[in-house]
C-alpha positions as CSV (number, residue, x, y, z in Angstrom):
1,X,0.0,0.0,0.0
2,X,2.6,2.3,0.7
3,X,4.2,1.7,-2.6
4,X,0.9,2.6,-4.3
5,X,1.0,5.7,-1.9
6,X,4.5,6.6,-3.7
7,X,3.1,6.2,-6.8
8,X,-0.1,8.3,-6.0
9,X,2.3,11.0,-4.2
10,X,4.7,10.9,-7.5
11,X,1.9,11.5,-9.7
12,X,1.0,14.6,-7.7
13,X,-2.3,13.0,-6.1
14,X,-1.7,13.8,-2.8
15,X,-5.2,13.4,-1.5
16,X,-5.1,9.8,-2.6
17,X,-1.8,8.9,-1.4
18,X,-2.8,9.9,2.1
19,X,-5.5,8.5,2.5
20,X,-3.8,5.1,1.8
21,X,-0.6,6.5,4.1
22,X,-3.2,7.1,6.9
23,X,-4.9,3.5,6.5
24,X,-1.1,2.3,6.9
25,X,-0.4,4.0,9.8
26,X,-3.3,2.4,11.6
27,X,-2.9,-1.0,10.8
28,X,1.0,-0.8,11.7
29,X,0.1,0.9,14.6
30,X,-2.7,-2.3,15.2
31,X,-0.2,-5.2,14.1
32,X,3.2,-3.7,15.8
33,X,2.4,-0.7,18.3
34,X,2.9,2.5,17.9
35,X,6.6,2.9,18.7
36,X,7.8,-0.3,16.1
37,X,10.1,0.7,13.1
38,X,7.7,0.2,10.9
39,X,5.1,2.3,12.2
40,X,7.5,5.0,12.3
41,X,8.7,5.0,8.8
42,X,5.2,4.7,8.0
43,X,4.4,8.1,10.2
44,X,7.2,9.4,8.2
45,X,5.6,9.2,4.7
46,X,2.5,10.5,6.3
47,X,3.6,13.6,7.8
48,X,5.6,14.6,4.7
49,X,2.0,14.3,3.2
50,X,0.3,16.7,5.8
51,X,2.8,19.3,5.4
52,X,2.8,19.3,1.3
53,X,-1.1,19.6,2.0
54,X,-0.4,23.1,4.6
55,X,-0.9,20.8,8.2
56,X,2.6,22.0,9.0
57,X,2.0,22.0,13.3
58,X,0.5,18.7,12.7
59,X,3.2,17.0,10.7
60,X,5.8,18.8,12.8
61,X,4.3,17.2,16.0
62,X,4.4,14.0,14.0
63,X,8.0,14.3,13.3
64,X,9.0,15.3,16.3
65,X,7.5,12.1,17.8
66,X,8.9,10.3,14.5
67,X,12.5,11.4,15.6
68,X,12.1,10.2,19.5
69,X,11.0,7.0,18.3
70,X,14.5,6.5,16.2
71,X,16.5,7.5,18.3
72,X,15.0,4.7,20.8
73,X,15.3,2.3,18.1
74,X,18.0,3.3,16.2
75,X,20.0,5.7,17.5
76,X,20.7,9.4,16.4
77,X,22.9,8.9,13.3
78,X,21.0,5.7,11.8
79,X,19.8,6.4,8.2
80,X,16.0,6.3,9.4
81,X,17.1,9.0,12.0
82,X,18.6,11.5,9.8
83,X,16.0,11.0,7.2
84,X,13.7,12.0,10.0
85,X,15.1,14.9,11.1
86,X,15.6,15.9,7.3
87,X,12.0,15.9,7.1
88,X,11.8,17.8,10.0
89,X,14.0,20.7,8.8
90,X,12.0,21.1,5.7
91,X,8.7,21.2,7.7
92,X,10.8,23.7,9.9
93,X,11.8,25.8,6.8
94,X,7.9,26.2,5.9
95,X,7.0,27.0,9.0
96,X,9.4,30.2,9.1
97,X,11.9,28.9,11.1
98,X,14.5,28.7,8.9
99,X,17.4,29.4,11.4
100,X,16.7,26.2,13.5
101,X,16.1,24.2,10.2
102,X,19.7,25.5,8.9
103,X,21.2,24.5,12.1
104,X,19.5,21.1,12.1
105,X,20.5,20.7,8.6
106,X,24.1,21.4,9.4
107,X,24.2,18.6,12.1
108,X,22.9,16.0,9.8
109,X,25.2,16.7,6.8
110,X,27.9,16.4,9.1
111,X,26.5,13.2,10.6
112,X,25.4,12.0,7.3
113,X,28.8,12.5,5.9
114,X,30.5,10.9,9.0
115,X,28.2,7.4,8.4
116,X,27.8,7.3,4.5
117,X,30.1,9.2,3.2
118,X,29.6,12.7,1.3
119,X,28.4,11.3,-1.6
120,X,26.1,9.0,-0.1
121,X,22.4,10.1,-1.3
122,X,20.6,11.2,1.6
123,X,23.8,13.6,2.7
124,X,23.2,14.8,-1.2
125,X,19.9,15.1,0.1
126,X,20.5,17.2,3.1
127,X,23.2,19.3,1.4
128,X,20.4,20.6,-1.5
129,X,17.8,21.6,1.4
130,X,20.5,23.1,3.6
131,X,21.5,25.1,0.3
132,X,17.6,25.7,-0.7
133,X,17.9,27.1,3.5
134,X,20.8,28.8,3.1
135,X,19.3,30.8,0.0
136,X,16.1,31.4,1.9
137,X,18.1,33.3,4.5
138,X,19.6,35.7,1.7
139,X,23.2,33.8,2.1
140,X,23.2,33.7,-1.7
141,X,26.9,32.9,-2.4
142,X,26.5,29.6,0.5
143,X,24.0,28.5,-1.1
144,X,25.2,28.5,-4.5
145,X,28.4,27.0,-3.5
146,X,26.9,24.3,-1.6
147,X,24.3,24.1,-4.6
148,X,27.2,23.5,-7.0
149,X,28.5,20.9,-4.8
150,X,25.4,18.9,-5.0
151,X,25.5,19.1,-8.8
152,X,29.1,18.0,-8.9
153,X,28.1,15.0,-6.5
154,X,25.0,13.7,-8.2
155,X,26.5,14.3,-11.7
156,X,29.5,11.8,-10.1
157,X,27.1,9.9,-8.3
158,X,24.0,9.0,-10.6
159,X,25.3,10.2,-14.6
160,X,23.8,14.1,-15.8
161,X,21.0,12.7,-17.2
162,X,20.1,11.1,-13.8
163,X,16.3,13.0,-13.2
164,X,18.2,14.0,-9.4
165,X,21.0,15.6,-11.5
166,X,18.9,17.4,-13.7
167,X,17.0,18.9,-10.8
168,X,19.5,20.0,-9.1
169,X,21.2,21.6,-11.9
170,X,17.9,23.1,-13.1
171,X,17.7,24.8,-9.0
172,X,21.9,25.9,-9.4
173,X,20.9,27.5,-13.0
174,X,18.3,29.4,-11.3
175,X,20.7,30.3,-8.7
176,X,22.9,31.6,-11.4
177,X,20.4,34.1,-12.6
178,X,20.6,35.9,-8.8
179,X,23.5,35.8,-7.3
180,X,26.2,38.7,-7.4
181,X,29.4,37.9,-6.6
């Protein structure tokens, strides 16, 4: 179900996709308990939903409670941790507060990096929303840089014509078009 969820989500029906997310949820929560890995990465997919629909408190909350239950389970830098708190930062960033989500950002590129490696994809990841962050706070010559760097690392990573190398080349071009040096 989830899978169809993804599929749902990529073809922009979000109101479809979470409905199936929320029926997940429940039955995990049924089957496992509420604090099981599953659940969580289930809760995951589902507050990432609420906050592309505008529930940003709500999927923050979620998150929040997401995260705790990680770092029970799998401690702070596991890959279901930082992808947590990822999704935290980006909820955080819509919400306003993008000085907490740069600084929370910064931790888990460094983490990321420290586990995986800096050309592992979810530090990839991290390092295009802490540049999208960066640019949001008007540090536009961070951002780009770390923008570039993202480009240079999927481009290595997954080939230029890779649909993740094209978007983030297509976010550095527009970059391009604003920033003074």
């Amino acid at each position: 179900m989830l899978d169809l969820a993804d599929a749902l989500w990529a073809q922009g029906r979000l109101i479809a996709a979470r409905r199936l997310e929320e029926r997940v949820v429940e039955a995990r929560r049924r089957r496992f308990g509420p604090s099981h890995i599953d659940t969580l990465r289930a809760m995951g997919k589902l507050a990432v939903s609420m906050a592309a629909q505008g529930e940003l408190a709500e999927a923050r909350r979620m998150q929040e409670e997401i995260i705790g239950g990680m770092r029970t389970h799998a401690g702070d830098n596991s890959r279901d941790s930082l992808r947590a708190r990822n999704n935290l930062a980006g909820t955080l960033a819509a919400l306003g507060e993008v000085e907490l989500a740069r600084e929370l950002l910064e931790e888990i590129v460094e983490a990321t990096a420290g586990a995986f490696g800096a050309d592992d994809p979810d530090c990839i990841a991290a390092m295009a929303n802490l540049a999208a962050v960066l640019w949001q706070q008007g540090m536009r010559e961070e951002g780009y840089e770390l923008q570039r760097q993202v480009v240079e690392r999927r481009r290595r990573r997954e080939g230029e014509d890779a649909e993740a190398t094209r978007v983030a080349a297509a976010v550095l071009e527009s970059m391009e078009r604003d920033v003074v040096f």
